[in-house]
N, C-alpha and C positions, 0 to 999 in steps of 0.2 A: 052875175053868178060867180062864185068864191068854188074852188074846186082844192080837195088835200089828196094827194094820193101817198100812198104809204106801202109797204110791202110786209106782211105778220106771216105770223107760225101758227100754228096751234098747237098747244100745248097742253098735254093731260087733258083732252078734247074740249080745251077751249082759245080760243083764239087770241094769240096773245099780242094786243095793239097799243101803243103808243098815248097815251094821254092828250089829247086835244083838248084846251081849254074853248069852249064854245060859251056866248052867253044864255042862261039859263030862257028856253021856251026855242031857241033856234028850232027850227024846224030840219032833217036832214035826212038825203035818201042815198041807202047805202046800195051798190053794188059789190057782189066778190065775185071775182074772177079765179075759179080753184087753177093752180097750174096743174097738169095733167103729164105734160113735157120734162120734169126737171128730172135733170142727170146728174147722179152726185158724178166731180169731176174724173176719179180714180174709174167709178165704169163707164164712163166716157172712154177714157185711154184706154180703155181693157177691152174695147169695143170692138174690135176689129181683131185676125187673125197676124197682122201684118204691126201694128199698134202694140200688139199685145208680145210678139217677139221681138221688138225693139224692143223694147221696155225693159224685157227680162234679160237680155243682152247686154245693155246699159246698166243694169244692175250688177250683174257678172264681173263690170270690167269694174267695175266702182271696190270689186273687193282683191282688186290686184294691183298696189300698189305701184308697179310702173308705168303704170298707168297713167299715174297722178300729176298735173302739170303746178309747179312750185312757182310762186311768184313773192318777186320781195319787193314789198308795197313802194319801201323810197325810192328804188330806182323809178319804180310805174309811175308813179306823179312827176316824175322827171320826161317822159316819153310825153311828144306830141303829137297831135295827128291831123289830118287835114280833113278839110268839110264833107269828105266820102268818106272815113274812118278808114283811110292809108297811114302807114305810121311815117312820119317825115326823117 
């Protein structure tokens, strides 16, 4: 037994899958499995009362320019660091 599993959308209420060339008379038994579960990621993080004022706090700081940590890339290719990521 030959098994394809694949993950689709539906779209404009139809289901939009991937082209499989099969040869013509194959025989095949579909299951769909709807997800029921899925969280787009942004209300995931918004999910919580605690998640969700981090979040807005981190944004807050993101609009205060002292904030901002500067790095000049040719010295950082020049920095080493050992197999625990301590800088040597």
């Amino acid at each position: 037994m030959n098994a394809i599993k694949c993950r689709a959308v539906v779209k404009n209420g139809k289901l939009d899958m991937p082209v499989i060339n099969l040869p013509e008379g194959t025989v095949v038994e579909a299951v769909l499995w709807v997800d029921q579960d899925v969280q787009d990621e942004t209300e995931y993080l918004l999910s919580t009362d605690a998640n969700r004022r981090y979040l807005l706090e981190a944004l807050e700081e993101l609009e205060q320019p002292q904030n901002f940590v500067y790095v000049d890339i040719d010295n950082l290719s020049k920095l080493q660091f050992s197999s625990k990521g301590a800088m040597l």
